[in-house]
N, C-alpha and C positions, 0 to 999 in steps of 0.2 A: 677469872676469865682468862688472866696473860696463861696461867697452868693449861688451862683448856687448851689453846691455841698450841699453844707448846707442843703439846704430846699428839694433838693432830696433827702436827706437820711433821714430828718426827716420825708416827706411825706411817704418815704417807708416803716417807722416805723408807721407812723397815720393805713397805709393800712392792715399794718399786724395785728396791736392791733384793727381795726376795725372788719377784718377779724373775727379774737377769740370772738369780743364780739359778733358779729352778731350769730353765732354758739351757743354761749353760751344764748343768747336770747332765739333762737330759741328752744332750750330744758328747758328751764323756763317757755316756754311760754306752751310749752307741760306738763311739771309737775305742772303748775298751772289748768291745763285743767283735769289732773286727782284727782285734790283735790277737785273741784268743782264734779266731778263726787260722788267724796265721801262723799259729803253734811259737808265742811268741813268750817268753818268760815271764815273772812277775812283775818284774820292774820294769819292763817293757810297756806292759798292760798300765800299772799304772803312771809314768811319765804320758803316755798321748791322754793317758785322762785327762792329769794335770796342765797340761799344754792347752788343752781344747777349753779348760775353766778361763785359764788365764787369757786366752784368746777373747773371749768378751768381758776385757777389763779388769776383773777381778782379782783378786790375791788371797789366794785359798790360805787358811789358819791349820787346813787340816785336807789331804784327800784319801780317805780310804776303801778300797778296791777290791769284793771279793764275791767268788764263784764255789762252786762245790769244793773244786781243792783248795779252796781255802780255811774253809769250815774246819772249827774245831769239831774235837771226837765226837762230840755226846751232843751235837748242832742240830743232827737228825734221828735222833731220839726223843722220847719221851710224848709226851699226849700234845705239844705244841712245837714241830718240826718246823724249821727257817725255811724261809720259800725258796731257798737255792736248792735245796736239797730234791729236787724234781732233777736232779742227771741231764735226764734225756732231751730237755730243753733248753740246754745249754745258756741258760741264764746268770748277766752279770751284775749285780749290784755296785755302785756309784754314790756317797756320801762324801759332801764336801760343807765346810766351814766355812766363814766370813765372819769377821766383826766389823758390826758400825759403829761410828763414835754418832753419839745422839747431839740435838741441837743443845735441848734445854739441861740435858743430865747436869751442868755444872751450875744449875741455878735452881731445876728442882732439888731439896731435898730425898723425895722418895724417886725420885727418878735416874735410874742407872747415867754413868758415861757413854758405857757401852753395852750393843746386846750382842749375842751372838748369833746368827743364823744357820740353820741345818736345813740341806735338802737332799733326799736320796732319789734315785732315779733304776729301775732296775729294765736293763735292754734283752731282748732275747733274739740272738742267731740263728735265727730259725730252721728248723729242722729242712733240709733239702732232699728233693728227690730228682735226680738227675739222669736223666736219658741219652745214651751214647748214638751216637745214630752215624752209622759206619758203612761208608761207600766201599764193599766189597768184591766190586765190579770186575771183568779180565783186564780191564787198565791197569789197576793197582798191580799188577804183577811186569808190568811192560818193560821195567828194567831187572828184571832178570836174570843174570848172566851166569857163564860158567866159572867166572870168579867168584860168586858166592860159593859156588860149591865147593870151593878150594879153600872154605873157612878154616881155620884148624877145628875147627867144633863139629865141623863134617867131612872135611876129608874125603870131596868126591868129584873132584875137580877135574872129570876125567873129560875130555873131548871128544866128542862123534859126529864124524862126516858121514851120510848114508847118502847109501845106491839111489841112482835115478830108473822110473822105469826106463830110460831110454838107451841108461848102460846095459841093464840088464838083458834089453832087446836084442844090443849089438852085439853081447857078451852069446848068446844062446841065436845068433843069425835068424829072429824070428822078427815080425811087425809088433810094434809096441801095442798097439790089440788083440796080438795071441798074449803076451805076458798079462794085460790086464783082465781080458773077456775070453778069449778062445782056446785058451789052453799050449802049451809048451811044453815041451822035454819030460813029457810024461807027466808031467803037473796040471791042473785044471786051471782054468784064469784066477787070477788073486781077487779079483771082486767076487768070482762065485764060493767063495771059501771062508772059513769064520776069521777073523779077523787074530786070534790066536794061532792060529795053522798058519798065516803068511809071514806072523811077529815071529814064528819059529824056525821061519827059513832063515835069518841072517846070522852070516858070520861078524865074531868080533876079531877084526886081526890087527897087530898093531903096539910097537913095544913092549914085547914079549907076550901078549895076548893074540892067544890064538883060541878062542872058541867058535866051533865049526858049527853051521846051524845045519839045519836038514835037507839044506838043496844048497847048489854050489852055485856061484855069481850074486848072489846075494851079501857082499861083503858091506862091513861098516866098517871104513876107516878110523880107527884109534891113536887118540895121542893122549898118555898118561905123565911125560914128561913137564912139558909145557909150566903147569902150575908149581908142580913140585919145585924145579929149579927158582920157580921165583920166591916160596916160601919157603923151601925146605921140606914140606912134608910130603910123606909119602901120598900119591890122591890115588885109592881104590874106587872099583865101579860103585854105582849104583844099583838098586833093583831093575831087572829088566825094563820094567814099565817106563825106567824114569832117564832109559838111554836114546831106542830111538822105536817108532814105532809105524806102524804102514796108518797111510791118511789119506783115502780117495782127495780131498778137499785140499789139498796139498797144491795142487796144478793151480791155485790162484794164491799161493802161498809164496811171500816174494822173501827172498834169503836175506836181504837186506833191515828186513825186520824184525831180527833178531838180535840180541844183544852180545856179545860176546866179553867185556868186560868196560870197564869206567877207566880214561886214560888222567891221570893223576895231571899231567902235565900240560894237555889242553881244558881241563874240565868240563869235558865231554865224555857222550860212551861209542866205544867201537864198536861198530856190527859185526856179524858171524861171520860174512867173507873177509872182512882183515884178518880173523880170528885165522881163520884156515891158511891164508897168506901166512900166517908169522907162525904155526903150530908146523913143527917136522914132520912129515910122513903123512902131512893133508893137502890133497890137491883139490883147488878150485870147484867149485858144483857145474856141470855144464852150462846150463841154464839159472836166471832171473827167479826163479820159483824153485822149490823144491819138487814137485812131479814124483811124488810115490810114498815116500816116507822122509818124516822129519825127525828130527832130537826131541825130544820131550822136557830137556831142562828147564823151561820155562812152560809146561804146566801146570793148574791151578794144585795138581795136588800131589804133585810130584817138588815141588816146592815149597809146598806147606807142609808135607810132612817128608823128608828128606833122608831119614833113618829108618829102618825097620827093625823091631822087636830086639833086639841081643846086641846090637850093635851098640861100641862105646858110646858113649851121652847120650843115648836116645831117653826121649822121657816123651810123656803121656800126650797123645792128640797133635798139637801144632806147639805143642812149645822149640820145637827146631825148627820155626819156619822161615825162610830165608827170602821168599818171595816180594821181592823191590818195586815200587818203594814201600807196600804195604808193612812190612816189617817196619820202618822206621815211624809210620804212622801209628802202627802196633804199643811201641816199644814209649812214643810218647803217651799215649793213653796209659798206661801201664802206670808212668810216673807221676799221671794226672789224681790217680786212683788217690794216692799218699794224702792230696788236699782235701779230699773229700773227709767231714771228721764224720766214721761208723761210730765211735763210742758215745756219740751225742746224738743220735737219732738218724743223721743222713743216709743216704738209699741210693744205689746207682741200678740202672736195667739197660743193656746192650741193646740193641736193632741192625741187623745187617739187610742191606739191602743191596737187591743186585736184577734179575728178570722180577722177582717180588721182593717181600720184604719178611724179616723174621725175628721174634720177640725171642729170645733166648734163655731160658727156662731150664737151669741146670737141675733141678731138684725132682724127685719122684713127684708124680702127680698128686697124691693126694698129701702131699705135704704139710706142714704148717709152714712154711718158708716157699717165699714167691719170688717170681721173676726181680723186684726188687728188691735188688741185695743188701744185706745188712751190716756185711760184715767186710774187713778190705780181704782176707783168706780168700773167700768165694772170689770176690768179685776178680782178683788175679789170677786164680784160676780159669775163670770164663777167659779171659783177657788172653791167656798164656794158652790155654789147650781149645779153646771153642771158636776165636776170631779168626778166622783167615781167608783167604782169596774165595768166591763164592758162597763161601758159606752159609748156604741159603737151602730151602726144602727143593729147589729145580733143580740145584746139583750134589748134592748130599742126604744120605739119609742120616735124620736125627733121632737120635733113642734115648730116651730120661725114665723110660719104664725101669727101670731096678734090675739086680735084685740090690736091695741095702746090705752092705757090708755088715754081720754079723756083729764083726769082732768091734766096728767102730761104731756103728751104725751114723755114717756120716751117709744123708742123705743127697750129695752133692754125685750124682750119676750119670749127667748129660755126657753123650759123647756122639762125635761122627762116625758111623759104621761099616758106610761103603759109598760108593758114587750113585749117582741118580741122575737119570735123562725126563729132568720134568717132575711134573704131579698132573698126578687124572683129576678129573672132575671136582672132587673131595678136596683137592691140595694136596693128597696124599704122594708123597715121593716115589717114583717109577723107580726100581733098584737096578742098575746099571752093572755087568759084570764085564770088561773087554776080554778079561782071559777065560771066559767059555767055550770049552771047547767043539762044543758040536750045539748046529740049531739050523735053521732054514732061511739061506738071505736073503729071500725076498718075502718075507713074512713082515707084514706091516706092523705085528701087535711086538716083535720080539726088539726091544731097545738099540740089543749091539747090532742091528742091520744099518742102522744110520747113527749111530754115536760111537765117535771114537774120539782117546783119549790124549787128544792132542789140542794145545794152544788154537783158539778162533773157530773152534767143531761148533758149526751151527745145525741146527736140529734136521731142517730141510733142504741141507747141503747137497748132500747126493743127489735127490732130485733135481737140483740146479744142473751140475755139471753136465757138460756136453757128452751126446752119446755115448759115445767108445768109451767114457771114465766113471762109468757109470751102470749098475743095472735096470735102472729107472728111468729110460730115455729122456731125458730132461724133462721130467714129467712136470714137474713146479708150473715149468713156462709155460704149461696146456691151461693149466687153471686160478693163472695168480689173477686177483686184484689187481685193479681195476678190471669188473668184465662187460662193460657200457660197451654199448660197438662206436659211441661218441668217441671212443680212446683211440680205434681202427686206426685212425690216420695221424696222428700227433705224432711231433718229431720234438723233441727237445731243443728249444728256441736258443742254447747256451752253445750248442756243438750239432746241433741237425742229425741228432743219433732219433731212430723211431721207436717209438714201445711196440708197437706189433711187428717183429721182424719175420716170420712165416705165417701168412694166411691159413695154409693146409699144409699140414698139419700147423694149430695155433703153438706161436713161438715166442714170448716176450721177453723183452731186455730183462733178465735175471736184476738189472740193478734199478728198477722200478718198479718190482715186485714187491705189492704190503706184506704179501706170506711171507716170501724169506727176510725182509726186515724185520717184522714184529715178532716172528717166530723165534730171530736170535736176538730177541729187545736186552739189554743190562740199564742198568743206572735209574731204577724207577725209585726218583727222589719222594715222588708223592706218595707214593706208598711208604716208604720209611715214617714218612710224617705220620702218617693213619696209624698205623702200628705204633709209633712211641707215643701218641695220645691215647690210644688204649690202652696200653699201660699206665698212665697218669689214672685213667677213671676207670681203670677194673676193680669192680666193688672189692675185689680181695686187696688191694695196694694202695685205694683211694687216701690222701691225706688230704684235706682241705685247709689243714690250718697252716700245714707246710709252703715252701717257697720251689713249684715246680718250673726248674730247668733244664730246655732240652741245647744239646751239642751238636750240629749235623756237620758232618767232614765226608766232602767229596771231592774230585779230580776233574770234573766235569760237568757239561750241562744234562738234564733229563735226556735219558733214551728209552725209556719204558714208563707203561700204565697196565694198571690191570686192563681186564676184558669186561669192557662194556655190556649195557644189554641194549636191544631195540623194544621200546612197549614193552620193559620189562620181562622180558625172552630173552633165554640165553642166545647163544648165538650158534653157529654152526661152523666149528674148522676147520679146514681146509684137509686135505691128505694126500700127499702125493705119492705115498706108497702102498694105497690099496689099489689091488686089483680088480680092472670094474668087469672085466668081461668072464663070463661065467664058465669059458671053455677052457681047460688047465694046458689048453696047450697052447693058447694064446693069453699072451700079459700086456693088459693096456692099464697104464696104471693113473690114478689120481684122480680126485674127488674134489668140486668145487667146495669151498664154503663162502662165509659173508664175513664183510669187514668189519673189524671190530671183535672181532672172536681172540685175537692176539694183540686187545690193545685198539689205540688209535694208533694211528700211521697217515695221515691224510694226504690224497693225492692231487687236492683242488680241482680247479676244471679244466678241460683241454685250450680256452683261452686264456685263463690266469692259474697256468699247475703249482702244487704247493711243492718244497724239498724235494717232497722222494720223485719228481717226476720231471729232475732235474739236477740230474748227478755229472752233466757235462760241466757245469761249471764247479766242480770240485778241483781239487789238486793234491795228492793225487785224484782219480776219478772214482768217484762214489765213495766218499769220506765219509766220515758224521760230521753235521746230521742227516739223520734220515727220516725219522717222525716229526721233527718239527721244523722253522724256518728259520732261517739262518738273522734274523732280524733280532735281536732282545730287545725293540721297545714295541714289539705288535703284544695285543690279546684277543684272545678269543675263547667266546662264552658258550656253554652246552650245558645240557639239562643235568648241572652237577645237584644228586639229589641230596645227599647233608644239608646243602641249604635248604630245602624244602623243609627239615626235621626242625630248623635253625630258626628260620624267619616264619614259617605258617603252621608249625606245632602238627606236621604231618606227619607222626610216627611211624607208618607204614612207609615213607617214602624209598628208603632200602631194600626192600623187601621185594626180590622178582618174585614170577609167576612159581615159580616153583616153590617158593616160603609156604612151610608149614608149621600152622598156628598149635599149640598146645587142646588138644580136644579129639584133633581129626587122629583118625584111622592111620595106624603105622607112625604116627607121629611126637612129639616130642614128650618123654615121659612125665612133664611137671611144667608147670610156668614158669619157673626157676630154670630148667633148661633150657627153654627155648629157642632163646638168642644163641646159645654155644650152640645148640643141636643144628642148628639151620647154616650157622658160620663154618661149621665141620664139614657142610654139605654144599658150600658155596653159596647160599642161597640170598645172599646181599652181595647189593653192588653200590656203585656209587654214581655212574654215568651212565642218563640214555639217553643213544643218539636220534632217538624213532621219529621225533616233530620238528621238522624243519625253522618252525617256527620260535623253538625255543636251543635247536643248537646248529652251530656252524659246522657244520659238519665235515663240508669242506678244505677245512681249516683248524678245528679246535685238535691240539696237538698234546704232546709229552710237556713239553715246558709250559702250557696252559694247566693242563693237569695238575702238575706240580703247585704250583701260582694257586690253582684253588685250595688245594690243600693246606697251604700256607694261610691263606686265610681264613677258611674253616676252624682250624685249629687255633688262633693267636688274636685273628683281630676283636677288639668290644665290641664293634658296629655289629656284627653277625651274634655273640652270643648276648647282646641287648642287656647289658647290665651293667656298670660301673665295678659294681662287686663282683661280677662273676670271678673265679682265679681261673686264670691262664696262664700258659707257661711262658716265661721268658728265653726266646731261641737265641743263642749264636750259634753264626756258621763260619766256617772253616775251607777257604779254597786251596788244597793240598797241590803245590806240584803245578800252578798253571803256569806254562811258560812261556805263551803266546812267540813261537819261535820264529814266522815268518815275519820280516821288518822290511823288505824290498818290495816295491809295486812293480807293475808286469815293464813298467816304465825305465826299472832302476834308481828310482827315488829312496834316497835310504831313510826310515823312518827314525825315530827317535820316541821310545814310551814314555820318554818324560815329559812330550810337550804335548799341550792340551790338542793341538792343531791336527796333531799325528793321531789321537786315541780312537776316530773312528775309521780312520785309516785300517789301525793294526787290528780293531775287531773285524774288519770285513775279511783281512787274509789269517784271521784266526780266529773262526768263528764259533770251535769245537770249547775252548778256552773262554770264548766272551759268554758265550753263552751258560756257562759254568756261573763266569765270575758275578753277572748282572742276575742270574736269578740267587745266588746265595745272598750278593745285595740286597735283592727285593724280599728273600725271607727273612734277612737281619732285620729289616727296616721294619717289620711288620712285626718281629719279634721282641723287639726292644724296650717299647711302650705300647703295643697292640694298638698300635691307630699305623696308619701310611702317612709319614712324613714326605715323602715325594712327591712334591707336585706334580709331573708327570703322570707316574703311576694314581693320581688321586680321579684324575683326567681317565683315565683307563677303567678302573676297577671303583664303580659306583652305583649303589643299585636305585632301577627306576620302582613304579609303585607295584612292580607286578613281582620283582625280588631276583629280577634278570639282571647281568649286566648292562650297565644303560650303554656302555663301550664308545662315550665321546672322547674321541680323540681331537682336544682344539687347544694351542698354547699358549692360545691371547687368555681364553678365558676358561674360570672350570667348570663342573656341572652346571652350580647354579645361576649361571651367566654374569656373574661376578670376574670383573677386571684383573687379572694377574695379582697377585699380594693376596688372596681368599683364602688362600691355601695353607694359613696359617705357620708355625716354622718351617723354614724349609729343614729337609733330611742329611742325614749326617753324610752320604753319598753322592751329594749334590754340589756342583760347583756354588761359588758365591754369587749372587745376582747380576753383579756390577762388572763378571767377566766379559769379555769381548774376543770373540773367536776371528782370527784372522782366513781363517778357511776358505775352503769355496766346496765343499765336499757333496757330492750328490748320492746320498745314502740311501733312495729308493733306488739307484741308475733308470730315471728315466729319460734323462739327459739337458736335466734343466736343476737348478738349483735356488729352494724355497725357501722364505722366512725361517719356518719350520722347520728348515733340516739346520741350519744355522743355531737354532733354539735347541735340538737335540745336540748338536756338540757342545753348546754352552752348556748345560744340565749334565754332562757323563763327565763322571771323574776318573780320571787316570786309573788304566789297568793297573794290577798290582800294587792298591794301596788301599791298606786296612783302613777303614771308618764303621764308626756305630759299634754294632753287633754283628761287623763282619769283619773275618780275618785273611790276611793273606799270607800262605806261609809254604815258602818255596822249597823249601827240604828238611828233613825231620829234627835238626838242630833251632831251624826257626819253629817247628810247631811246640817245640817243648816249652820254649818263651811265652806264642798262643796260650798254652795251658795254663801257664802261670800265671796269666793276665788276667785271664777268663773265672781263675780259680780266684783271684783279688776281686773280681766282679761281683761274688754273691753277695746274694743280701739279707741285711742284718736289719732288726725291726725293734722298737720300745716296745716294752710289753707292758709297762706300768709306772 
């Protein structure tokens, strides 16, 4: 019986010390699985083993540590192969010792002193698939300057002042409406002419450069000295395109807005008119705006690609791209790529997004190799010749059709092939040519009548501009949105400016027009999202068993959504350079359409107007935003149909009037096509705004947009399952520098204090708005639920699968008292703050519990929490990466 007793309490004791160590295994085996992730040596790998055993008490006899390259020769041979020997799953094995001294070993006979115990644990790193999702917007180029061009690696650091019309006016004693419209000195107007025949009039004159162009007074002033002196090298011109070029759109083009170089000593950047100030043989521009023709240095693709064909260093696509700050954002993803481990199964896939968004697919079509990449080779290549400013199907044409290199047969083909003004109906890329020589300017279907290749060229520019700068008599203003005759009388309650400024002929404020906002929309964040989840579940790329991570890095809040439908109907777009009257000798030009055709933009009502119908209180006037509210803690809900697919299994719900199903006439050759055939054809959306009753129409904007997106894509509650995989998001706010810090008062703010934070987002709301919705997609990304009590309050569905849109602080949906809301989020101040404030955050001129609870809850601009990062210039986001990169996640396999 004592034997009995004995060896049960000793077994009891084996079970428990087995217990601890199996546990303790199992977390070694996991922290050896993230040391291997960090490219970490052997004895690296195994000390945190060992470390993590010993961390619950133990004291290992033995810990041995091994992964593929560990294996002997002959390990994955033979008819019974070691389970590490699967490569691609980067699998690590964990075997540790312990001896126990026994109670009774020294009084049984047959009973040991001691036993030894063994437990192996094998963890596996799981295979990643990681989506880049890259803000390629015209911001990312904003700093610019002619000091890049003076790189030694470009060498084209050359300087150009150009002519004003108003010089050229005085220069040839004629009204600056014969130079633009009526013709001069034997020349026709410059607007009636192709836009290559007026680039051809100027001269370059200017240390030792004297090239004459084809009419006289047309000079650009030249300075080639400038740079060289400061670095030595010699800076030759650039390609014509990329010195200066004629820009009707020019006349609201303020000179101020360009950069001219980064001064080391204040760290700051100098504008273009100090530039001219301090450059020899450049005199001042007469005027605040440029007025006719501008430099081109900072255009999107005169910066991206900076070299042409034969020139020293030039190499393939944008690997010279020099365009600020994107390059530096460039340049960290680059070195992000290193962590990703290709030889173990991980997969990276691009997304740029800009008016839309684009899956980037360097391989021939019928490839075996897909948009996610396998390899680090490719993926630096995408990185190095396919990323750069726009790069998107609105402004580039893309081509991955072949042919395959013979001699390599390296299927890797994508490349940019020329400019584009748009996509038609299809998506298809409009092919853009500025140096054409001959075609008909007021021909509405031909591109170069209204697209020129200049920094801020918005599509329906021309027809903006005031008569005489124009051939299009400001046509836009006859037919912009809003066209309710409720809008007839509204004056902008911020500055008393009116939207309808001529009765007869109709005239409206250009800067409350939905056409010319939405027509020149960038930064459509929502659509990035759409796109790099389709890449995660394209039956060709699907991994299930993998660890899908998406990255998104923007500079800003949403300024674009795709194009809605109404009741499922496309919509109808505006035109403001057809010509409606059928007599050719009369031109009246422009063509209503409906809102919604370029996006939302919303204009609320003439008693409560949303953003765009209220540009008086901007600073400068008519800033961004313009599609959405200058608030980040409003939402607003509309018939987003994904959830319809989400929550009530309506698989049609995408599908406009125009989807055609697999069967009908003219229609998709297979069921297997389908879905592509109809997606080629535009024939899914995701937003209708048709029933009042199911969207705000008034209101539901870009940064709502986005917000749904985010949670389409990430949260559990919408794909209803515990197990479903989702992707885990972080996001990256590049570059916010919320610059304004003085109230109209003189109050200096301080971003460090909680007091000042809604402060600084009211006089920086282009930046808040950035920083609070990258918040709100980390938060959602991180563990796919909303930690933000706030936000939980906002974005909650009733039984009908709307948002239910309770905005109340005391309590949340379910009328449960404050504390309901489970942890609070990582973006969140702590409970127990107390705001000394008095801030009236709606300006109604009273100040609410409620607005005091919104400044308790917002945490200071400019500081990383969660799954969001903050990172002010390209030496911080390289840290981002490496953080981000220590973030994956590693899982037990066995």
């Amino acid at each position: 019986m004592i034997a009995f007793i004995g060896i049960t309490a000793d077994v009891a004791i084996l079970f428990a010390r087995y217990s601890q160590l199996a546990r303790a295994v199992d977390s070694a085996a996991i922290s050896a699985a993230n040391q291997m992730r960090e490219d970490r040596e052997y004895p690296h790998v195994r000390l945190a083993a060992t470390q993590f055993i010993e961390f619950y008490g133990l004291n290992p006899e033995l810990v041995d540590v091994q992964y593929y390259d560990t294996l002997p020769d002959d390990a994955c041979t033979g008819p019974d192969p070691d389970e590490l020997c699967e490569r691609d799953r980067k699998l690590v094995r964990v075997t540790a010792q312990i001896g126990v001294d026994t109670i009774f070993g020294s009084v049984l006979p047959f009973w040991p002193d001691r036993i030894q115990l063994e437990a192996s644990s094998v963890s596996e790193t799981a295979a990643l698939d990681v989506v880049i999702i890259m803000d390629v917007s015209e911001s990312m180029l904003r700093y610019t300057s002619y000091e890049d061009w003076a790189d030694p690696n470009i060498s084209k650091g050359v300087i150009y002042r150009p002519p004003t019309i108003d010089e050229i006016a005085d220069d040839y004693s004629v009204d600056k409406a014969d130079v633009r419209e009526n013709g001069f000195a034997g020349s026709a107007g410059l607007l009636t002419l192709p836009q290559a025949t007026v680039n051809n009039y100027l001269s370059y004159v200017g240390d030792g450069i004297n090239e004459p162009g084809a009419i006289s007074n047309f000079t650009v002033q030249v300075d080639n000295q400038y740079f060289r002196s400061l670095t030595g090298n010699t800076q030759s011109q650039p390609r014509e395109e990329c010195r200066v070029r004629w820009f009707p759109g020019s006349y609201y083009t303020s000179t101020s807005s360009y950069v001219g170089y980064y001064d080391d000593a204040t760290g700051t950047y100098v504008d273009l008119p100090t530039l001219y100030d301090e450059a020899s043989g450049i005199t001042d521009l007469p005027e605040t705006t440029f007025r006719g023709f501008v430099p081109t240095y900072n255009f999107y693709d005169c910066c991206n690609d900076p070299l042409v064909t034969g020139e020293p260093n030039d190499a393939p696509g944008f690997s010279n791209l020099i365009c600020q700050p994107f390059r530096q954002a460039r340049d960290a993803t680059e070195q992000f790529l290193e962590r990703i481990d290709f030889a173990r199964g991980d997969r990276v896939g691009f997304v740029t997004f800009d008016r839309s968004a684009f899956l980037i697919n360097p391989y021939v079509p019928d490839s075996d190799n897909v948009p996610m990449i396998n390899n680090l080779r490719d993926a630096t290549a995408v990185v190095q010749q396919l990323l750069g400013v726009r790069a998107e199907p609105n402004f580039y044409v893309y081509d991955n059709s072949g042919p395959i290199d013979p001699a390599t047969q390296d299927e890797f083909v994508g490349k940019w092939t020329g400019l584009a003004a748009g996509v038609d109906s299809t998506g298809t890329s409009i092919p853009f040519d500025p140096g054409k020589a001959s075609y008909s300017v007021d021909d509405p279907l031909i591109p170069e009548v209204y697209n020129y290749p200049a920094r801020n060229n918005c599509p329906f520019q021309n027809a903006g501009l005031p008569a005489s700068y124009s051939l299009f008599d400001a046509s836009l203003l006859k037919i912009s949105n809003p066209l309710d005759a409720s809008w007839h009388s509204y004056y902008d309650p911020t500055d008393g400016s009116p939207y309808l400024e001529s009765a007869s002929p109709r005239e409206v404020n250009i800067a409350m027009s939905y056409e010319y906002w939405s027509s020149c929309r960038g930064t459509n964040i929502g659509a990035g999202l759409r796109v790099a989840n389709n890449a995660l579940l394209d039956p060709r790329t699907i991994r299930e068993d993998g660890v899908w991570i998406m990255v998104l890095l923007s500079d800003g809040g949403a300024g674009a959504s795709d194009a809605v439908r109404r009741n499922g109907a496309k919509l109808n777009p505006a035109n403001p350079y057809f010509d409606t009257n059928p007599d050719i000798n009369i031109e009246e030009f422009g063509v209503e359409g409906e809102y919604g055709a370029f996006g939302v933009c919303p204009s609320g009502t003439p008693s409560n107007p949303a953003e765009l119908m209220t540009p008086g209180d901007d600073n400068p006037y008519a800033t961004f935003p313009h599609c959405s509210d200058e608030d980040w803690y409003t939402r607003h809900r509309c018939d987003f149909r994904p959830l319809r697919i989400a929550l009530f299994d309506e698989e049609d719900a995408m599908q406009d009037n125009d989807y055609v199903p697999y069967g009908a006439p003219g229609g998709p050759p297979s069921a297997e096509e389908e879905l592509d055939w109809n997606l080629e054809r535009n024939n899914l959306y995701d937003v209708d705004i048709g029933q009042a009753s199911q969207c705000q129409i008034d209101y539901y904007d870009v940064d709502d947009y986005a917000r749904d997106w985010a949670d389409y894509v990430a949260l559990q509650e919408i794909a209803g399952s515990e197990d479903a995989v989702l992707p885990t998001i972080f996001t990256i706010g590049f570059g916010l520098e919320f610059p304004e810090r003085v109230t109209d008062t003189g109050v200096v703010l301080d971003i460090t204090r909680q007091e000042d934070s809604v402060r600084i987002c009211d006089l920086n709301p282009a930046d808040c708005l950035g920083e609070q919705l990258l918040r709100y997609i980390a938060d959602v990304g991180d563990n796919n639920l909303i930690d933000n009590d706030y936000y939980q309050d906002l974005m909650t569905f009733d039984d009908t699968g709307e948002y239910a849109g309770v905005i109340d602080l005391g309590t949340n949906w379910d009328g449960v008292l404050d504390g309901g809301y489970g942890e609070r989020g990582p973006c969140q101040t702590e409970l127990g703050y107390s705001v000394a404030g008095d801030y009236d955050i709606d300006r109604d001129g009273s100040f609410e519990s409620s607005e005091r609870e919104l400044q308790r809850r917002m945490l200071l601009p400019q500081v990383s929490c969660g799954n969001y990062y903050f990172a002010p210039d390209g030496n911080q986001l390289r840290f981002v990466f490496d953080d981000i990169a220590s973030r994956m996640y590693t899982r037990l396999a066995r």
